[in-house]
N, CA, C and O of each residue as an XYZ file, in Angstrom:
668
protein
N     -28.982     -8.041     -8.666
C     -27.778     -8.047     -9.478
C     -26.578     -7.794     -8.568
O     -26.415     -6.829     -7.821
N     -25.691     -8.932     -8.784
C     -24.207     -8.640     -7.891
C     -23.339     -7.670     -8.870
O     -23.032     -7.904    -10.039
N     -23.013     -6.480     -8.065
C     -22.138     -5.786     -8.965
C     -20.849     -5.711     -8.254
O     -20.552     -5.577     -7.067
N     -19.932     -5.884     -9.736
C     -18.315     -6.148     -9.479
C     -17.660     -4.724     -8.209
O     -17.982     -3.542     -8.084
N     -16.930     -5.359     -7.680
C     -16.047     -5.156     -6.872
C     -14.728     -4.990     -7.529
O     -13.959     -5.820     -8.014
N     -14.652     -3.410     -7.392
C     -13.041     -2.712     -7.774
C     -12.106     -2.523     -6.810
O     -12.150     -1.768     -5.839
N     -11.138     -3.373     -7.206
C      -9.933     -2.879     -6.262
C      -8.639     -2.439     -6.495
O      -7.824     -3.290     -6.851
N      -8.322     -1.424     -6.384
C      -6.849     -0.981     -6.866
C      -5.434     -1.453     -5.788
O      -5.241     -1.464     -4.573
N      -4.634     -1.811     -7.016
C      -3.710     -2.467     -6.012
C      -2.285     -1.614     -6.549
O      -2.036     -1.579     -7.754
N      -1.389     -0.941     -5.550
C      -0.455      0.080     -6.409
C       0.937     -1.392     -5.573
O       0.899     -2.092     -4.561
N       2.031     -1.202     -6.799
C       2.750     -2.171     -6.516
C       2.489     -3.751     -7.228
O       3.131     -4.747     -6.893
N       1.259     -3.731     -8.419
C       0.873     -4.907     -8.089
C       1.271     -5.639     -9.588
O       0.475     -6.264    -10.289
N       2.979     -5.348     -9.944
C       3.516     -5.766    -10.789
C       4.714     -6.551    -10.071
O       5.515     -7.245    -10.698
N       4.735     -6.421     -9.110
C       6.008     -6.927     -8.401
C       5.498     -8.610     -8.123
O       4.720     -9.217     -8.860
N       6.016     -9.052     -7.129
C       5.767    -10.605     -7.401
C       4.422    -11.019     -6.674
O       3.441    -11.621     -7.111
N       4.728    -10.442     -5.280
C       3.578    -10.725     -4.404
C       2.140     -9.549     -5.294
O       1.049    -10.011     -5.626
N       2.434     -8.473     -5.447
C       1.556     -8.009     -6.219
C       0.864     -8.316     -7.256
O      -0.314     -7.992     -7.409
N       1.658     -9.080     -8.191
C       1.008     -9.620     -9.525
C       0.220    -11.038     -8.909
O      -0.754    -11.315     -9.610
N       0.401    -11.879     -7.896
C      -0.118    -12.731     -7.302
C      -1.572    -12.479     -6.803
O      -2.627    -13.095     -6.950
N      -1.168    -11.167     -6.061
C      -2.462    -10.332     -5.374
C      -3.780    -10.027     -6.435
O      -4.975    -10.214     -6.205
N      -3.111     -9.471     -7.723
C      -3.852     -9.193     -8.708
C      -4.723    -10.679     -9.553
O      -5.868    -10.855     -9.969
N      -3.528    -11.489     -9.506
C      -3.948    -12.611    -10.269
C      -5.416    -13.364     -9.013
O      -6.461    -13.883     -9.405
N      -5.143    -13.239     -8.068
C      -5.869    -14.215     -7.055
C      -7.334    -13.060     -6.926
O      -8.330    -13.782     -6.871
N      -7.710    -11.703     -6.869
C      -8.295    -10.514     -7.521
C      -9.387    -10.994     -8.379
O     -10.497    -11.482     -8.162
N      -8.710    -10.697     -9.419
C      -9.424    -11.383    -10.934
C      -9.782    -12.715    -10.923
O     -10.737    -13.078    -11.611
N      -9.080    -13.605    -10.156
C      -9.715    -15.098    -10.587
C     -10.930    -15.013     -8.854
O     -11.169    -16.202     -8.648
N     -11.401    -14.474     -8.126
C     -12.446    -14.506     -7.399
C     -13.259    -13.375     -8.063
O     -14.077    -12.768     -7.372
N     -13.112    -13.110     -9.140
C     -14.501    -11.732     -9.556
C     -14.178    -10.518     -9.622
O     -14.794     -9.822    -10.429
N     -13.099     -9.898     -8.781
C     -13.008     -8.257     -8.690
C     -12.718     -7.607     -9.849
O     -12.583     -8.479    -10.708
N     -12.573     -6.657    -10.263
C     -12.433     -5.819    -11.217
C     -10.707     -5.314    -10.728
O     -10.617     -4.660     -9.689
N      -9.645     -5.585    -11.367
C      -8.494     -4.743    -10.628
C      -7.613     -3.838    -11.371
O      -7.353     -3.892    -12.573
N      -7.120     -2.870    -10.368
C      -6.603     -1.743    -11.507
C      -5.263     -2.251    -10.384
O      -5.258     -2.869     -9.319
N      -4.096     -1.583    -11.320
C      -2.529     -1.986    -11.113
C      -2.084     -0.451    -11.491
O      -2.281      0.066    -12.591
N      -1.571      0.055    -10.590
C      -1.024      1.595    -10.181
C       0.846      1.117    -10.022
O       1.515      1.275     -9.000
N       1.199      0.696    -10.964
C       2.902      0.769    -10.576
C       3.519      0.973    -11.575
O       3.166      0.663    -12.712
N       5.026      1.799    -11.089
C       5.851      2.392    -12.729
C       6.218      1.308    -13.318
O       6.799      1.651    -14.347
N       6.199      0.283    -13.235
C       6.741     -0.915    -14.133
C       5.351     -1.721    -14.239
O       4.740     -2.278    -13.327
N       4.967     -1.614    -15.818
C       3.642     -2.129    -16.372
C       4.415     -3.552    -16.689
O       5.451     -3.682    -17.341
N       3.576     -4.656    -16.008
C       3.529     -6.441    -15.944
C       2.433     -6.514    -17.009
O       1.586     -5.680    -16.686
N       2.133     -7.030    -17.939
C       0.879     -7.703    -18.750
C       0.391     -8.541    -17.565
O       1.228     -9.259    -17.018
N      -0.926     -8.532    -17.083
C      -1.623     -9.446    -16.158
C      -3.122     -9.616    -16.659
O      -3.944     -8.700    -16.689
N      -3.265    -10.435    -16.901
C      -5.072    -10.947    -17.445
C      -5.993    -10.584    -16.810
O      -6.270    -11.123    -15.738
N      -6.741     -9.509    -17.353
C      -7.983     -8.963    -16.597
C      -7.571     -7.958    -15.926
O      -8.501     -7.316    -15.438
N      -5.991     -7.347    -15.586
C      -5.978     -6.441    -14.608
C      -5.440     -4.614    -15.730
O      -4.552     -4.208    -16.479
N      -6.344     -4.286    -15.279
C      -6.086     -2.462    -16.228
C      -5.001     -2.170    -15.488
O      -4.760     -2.525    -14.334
N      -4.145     -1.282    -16.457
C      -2.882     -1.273    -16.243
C      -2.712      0.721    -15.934
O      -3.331      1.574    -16.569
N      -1.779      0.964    -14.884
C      -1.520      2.546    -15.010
C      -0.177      2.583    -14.833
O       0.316      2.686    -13.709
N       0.565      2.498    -15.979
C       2.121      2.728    -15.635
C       2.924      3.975    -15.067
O       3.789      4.512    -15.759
N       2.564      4.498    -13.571
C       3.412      5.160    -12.795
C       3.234      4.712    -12.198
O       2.572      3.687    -12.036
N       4.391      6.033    -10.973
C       4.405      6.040     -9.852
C       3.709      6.555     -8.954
O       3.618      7.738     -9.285
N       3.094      6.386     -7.909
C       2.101      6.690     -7.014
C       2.264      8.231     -7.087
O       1.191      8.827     -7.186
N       3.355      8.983     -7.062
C       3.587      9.981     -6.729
C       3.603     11.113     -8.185
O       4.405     12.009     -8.449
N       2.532     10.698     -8.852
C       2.217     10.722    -10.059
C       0.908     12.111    -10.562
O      -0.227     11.718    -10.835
N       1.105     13.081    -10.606
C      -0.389     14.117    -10.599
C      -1.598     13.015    -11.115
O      -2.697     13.224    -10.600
N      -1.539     12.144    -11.840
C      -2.725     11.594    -12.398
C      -3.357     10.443    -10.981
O      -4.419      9.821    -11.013
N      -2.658     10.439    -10.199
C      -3.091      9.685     -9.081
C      -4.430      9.299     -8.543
O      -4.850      8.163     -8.323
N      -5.374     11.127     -8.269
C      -5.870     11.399     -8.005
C      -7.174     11.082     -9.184
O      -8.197     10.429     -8.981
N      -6.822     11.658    -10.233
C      -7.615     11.332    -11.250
C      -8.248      9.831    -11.291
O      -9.430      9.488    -11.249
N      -7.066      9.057    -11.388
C      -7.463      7.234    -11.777
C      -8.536      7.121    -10.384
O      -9.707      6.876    -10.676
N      -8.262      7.259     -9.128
C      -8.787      7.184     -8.257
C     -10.435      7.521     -8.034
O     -11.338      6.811     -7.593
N     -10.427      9.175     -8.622
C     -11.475      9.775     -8.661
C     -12.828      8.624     -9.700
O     -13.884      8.125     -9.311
N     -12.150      8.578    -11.049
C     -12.417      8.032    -12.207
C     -13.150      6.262    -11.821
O     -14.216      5.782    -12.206
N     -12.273      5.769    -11.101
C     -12.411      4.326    -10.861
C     -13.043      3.909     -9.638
O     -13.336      2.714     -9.609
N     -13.347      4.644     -8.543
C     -13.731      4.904     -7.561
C     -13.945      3.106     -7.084
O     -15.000      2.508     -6.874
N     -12.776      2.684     -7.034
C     -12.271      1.403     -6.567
C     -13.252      1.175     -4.801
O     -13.644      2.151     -4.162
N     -13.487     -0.457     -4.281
C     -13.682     -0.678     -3.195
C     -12.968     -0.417     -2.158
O     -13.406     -0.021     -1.078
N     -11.086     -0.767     -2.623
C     -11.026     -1.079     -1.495
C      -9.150     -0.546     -2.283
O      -8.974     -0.600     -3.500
N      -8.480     -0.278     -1.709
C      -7.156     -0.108     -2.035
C      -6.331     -0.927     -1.185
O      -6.304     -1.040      0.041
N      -5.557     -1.562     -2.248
C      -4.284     -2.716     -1.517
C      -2.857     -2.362     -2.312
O      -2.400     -2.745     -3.389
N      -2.174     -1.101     -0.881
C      -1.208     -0.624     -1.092
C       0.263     -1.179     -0.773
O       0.840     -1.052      0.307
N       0.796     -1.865     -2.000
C       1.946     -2.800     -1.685
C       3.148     -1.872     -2.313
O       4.345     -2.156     -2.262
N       2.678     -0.914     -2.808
C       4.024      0.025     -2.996
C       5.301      0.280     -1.933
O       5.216      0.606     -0.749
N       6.362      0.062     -2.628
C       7.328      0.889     -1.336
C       9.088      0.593     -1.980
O       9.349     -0.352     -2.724
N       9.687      1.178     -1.705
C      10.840      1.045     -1.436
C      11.450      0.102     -0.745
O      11.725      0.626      0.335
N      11.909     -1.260     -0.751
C      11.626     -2.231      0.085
C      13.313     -2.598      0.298
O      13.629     -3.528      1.040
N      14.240     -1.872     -0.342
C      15.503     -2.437      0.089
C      16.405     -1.468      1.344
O      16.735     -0.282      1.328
N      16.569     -2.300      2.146
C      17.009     -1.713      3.628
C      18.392     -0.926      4.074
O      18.489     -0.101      4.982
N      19.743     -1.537      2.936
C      20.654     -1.248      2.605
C      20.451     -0.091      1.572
O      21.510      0.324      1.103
N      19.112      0.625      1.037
C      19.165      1.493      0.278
C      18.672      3.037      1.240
O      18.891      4.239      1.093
N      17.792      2.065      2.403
C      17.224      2.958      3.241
C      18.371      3.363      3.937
O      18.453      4.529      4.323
N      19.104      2.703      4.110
C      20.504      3.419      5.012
C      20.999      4.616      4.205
O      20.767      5.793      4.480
N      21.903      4.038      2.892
C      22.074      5.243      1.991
C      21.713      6.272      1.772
O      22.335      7.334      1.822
N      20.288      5.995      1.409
C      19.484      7.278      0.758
C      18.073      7.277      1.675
O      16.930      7.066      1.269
N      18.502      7.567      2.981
C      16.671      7.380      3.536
C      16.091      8.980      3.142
O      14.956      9.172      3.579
N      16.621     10.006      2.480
C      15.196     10.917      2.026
C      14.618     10.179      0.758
O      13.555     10.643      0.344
N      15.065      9.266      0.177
C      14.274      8.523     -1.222
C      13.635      7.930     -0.330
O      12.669      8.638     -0.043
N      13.649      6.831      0.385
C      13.433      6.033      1.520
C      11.914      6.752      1.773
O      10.837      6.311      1.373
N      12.124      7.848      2.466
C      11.263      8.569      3.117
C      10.317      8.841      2.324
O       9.195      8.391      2.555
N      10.580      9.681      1.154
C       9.865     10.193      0.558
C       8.797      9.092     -0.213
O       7.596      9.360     -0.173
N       9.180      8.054     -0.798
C       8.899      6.974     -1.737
C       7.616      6.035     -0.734
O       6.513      5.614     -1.082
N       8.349      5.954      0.631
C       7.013      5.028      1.546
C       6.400      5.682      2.688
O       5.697      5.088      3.505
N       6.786      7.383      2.740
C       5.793      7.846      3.546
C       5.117      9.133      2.638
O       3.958      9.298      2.257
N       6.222      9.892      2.474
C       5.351     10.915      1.265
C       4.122     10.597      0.915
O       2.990     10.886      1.303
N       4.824      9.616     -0.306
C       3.693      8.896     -1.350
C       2.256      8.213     -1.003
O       1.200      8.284     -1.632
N       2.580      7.488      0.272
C       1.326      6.769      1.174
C       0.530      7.995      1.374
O      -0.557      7.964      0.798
N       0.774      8.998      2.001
C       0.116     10.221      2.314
C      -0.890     10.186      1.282
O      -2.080      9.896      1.159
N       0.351     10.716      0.400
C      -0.721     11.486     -0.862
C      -2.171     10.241     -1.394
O      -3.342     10.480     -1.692
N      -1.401      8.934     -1.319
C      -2.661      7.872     -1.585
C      -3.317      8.172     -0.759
O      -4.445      8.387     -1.203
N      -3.228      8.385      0.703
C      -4.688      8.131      1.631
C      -5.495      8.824      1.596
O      -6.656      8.465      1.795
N      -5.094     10.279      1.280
C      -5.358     11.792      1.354
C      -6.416     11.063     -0.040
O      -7.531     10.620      0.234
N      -5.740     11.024     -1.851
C      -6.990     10.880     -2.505
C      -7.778      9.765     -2.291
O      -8.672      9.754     -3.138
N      -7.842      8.915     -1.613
C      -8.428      7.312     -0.662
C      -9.320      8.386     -0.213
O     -10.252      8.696     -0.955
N      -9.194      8.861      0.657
C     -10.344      9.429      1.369
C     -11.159     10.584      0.304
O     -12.276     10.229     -0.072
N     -10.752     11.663     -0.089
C     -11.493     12.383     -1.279
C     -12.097     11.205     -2.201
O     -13.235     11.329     -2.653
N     -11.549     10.398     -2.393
C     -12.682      9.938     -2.936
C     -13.592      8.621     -2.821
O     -13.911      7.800     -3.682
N     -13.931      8.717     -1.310
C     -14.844      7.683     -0.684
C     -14.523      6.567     -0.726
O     -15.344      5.711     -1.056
N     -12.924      6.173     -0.323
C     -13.042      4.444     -0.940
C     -12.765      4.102      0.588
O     -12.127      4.806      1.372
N     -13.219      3.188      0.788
C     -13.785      2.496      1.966
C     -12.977      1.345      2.624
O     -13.602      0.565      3.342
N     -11.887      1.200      2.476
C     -11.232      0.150      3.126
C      -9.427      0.417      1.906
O      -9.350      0.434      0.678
N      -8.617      0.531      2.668
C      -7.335      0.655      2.842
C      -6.447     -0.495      3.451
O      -6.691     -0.789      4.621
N      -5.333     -1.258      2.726
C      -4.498     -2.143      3.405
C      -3.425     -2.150      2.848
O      -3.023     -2.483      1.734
N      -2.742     -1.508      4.260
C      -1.223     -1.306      3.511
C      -0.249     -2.666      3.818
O      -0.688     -3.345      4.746
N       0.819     -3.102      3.283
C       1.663     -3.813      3.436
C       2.956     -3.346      4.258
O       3.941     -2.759      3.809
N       2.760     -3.668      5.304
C       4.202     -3.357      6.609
C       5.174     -4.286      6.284
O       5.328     -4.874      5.214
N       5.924     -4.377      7.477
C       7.150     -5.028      7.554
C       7.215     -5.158      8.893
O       6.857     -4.245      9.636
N       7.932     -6.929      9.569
C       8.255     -7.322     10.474
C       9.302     -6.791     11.235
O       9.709     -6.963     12.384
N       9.801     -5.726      9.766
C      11.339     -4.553     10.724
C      10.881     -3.960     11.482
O      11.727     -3.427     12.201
N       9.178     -3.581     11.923
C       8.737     -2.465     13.038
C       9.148     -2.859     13.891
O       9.480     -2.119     14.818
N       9.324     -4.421     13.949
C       9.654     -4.684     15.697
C      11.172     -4.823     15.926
O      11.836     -5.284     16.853
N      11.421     -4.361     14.963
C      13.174     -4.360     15.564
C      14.050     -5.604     15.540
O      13.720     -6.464     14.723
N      15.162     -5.851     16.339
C      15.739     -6.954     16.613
C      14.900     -8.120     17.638
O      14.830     -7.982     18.859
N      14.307     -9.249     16.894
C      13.505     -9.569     17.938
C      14.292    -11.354     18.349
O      15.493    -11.577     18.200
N      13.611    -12.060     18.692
C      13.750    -13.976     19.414
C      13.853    -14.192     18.197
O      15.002    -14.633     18.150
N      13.466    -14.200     17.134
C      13.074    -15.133     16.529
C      11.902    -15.917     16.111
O      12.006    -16.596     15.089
N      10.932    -15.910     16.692
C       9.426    -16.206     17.166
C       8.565    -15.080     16.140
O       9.176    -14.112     15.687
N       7.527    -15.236     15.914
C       6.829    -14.400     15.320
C       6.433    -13.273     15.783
O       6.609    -13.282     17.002
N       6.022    -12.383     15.460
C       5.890    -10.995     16.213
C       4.376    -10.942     16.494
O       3.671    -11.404     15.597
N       3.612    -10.343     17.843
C       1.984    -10.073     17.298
C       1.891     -8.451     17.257
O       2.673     -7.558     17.582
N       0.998     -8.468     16.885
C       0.762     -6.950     16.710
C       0.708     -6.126     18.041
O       0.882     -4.910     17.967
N       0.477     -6.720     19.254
C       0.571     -5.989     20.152
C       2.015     -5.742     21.006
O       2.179     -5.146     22.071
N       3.149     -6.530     20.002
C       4.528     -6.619     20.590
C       5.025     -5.251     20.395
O       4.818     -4.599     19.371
N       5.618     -4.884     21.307
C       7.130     -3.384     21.207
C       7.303     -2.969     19.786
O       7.587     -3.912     19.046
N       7.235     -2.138     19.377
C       7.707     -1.771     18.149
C       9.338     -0.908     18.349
O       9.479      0.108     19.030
N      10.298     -1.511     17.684
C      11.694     -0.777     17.661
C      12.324     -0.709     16.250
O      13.373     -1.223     15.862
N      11.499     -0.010     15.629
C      12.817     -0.264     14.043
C      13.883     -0.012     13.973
O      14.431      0.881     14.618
N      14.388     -0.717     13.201
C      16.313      0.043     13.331
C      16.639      0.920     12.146
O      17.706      1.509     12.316
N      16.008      1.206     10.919
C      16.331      1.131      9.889
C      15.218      2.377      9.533
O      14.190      2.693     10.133
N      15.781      2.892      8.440
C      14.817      3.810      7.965
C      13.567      3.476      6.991
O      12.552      4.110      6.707
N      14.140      2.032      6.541
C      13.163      1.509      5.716
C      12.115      0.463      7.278
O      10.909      0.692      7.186
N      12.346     -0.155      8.053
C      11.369     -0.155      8.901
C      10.790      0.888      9.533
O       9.577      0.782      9.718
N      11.331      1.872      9.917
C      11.037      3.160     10.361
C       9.756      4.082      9.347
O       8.792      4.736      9.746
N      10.104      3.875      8.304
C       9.415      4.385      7.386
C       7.800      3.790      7.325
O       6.843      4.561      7.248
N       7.649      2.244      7.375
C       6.731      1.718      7.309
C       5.579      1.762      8.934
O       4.358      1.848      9.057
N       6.899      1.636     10.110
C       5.843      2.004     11.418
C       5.192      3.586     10.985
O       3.978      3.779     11.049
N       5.995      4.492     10.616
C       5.544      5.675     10.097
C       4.078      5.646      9.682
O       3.244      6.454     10.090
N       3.835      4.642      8.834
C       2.531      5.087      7.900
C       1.434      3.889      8.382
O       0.316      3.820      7.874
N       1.951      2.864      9.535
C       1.109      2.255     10.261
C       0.471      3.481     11.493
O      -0.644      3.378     12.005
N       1.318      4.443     11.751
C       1.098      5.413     12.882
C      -0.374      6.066     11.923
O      -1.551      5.835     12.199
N       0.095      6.834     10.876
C      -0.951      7.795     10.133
C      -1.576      7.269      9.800
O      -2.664      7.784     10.058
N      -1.721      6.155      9.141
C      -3.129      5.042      8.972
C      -3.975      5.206      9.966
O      -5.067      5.752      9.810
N      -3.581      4.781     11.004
C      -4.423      4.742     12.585
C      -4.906      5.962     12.556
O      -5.998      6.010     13.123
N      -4.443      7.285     11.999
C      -4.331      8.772     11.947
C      -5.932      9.104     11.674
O      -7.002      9.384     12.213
N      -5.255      8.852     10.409
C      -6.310      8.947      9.124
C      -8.008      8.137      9.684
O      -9.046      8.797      9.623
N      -7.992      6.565     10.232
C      -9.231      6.287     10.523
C      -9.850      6.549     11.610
O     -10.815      5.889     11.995
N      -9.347      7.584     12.254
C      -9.508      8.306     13.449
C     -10.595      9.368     12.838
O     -11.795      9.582     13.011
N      -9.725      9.826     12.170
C     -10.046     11.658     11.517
C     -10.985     11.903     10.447
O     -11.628     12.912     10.157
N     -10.898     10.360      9.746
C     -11.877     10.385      9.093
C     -12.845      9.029      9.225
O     -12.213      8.132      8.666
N     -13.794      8.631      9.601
C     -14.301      8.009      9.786
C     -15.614      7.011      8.170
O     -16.512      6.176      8.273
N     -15.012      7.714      6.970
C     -15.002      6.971      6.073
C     -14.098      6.014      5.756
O     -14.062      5.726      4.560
N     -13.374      5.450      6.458
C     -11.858      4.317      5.747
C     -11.552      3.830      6.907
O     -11.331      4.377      7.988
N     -11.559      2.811      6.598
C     -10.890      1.295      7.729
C      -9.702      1.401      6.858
O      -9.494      1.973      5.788
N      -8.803      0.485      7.849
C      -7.583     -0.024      7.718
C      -7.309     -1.460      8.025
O      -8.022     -2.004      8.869
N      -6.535     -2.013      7.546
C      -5.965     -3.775      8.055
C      -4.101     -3.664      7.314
O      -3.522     -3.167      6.347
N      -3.888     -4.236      8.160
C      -2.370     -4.077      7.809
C      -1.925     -5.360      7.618
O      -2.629     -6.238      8.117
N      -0.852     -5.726      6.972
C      -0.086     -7.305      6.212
C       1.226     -6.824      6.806
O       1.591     -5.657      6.945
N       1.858     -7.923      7.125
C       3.401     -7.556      7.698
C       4.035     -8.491      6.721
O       3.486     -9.592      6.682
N       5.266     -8.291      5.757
C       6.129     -9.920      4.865
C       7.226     -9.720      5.710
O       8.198    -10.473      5.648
């Protein structure tokens, strides 16, 4: 017997998220949607907060998902200038607290969604992962941040891989 594959995806009302979810459900997975703005999406269980939510831990514990695909964040750059402790708090805080219950509760593969701002002002050309990292911004800054503790985390704990997406 093939048994379904759960994956929680936080963020996954937004565009690329509801995509993520929709493409999810139409290969088989089971998907849960962790974001404060509840999308109606077919097949996908819905948890209308924010990551940074006491019940976090719970849904997590409860659903004990495969694999977590964390597209949450604060994503406007002109807001990260303004207000980088929201900034801060919203895409590194919050990641924390996900990895922290990610790991309590055995889920086995983690992929967060970065940004091409790690590398700073670059050619033009695509970036590889082994290029310079220079963010300028607190909202790129924020995201090399939790590419650093990711690496952290599958160090320290040796239950959870990581793979990272750059948009």
């Amino acid at each position: 017997m093939n048994e379904e594959k759960t994956i929680l995806v936080t963020g996954g009302s937004g565009y690329i998220g509801s995509v993520t979810c929709k493409l999810l459900v139409d290969s088989g997975y089971n998907v849960i949607n962790i974001d404060k703005q509840k999308r109606e999406l077919e097949g996908v269980s819905q948890y209308p907060f924010d990551i940074d939510n006491h019940q976090l831990k719970g849904v997590i514990q409860l659903t004990k998902p495969d694999a977590i695909i964390h597209l949450a964040a604060d994503h406007s750059v002109p807001k990260s200038i303004s207000a980088p402790d929201s900034t801060y708090f919203n895409n590194v805080a919050n990641s924390i607290s996900l990895m922290k219950c990610a790991v309590e509760a055995g889920v086995k593969h983690f992929v967060f969604s970065s940004t091409s701002s790690v590398y700073g002002i670059t050619d033009g050309t695509p970036s590889a992962e082994t290029d310079p990292t220079a963010p300028l911004t607190p909202y790129g800054k924020s995201k090399h941040m939790v590419e650093n503790i990711l690496e952290d985390f599958s160090k320290a704990f040796d239950s959870i891989s990581y793979q990272l997406l750059w948009s």
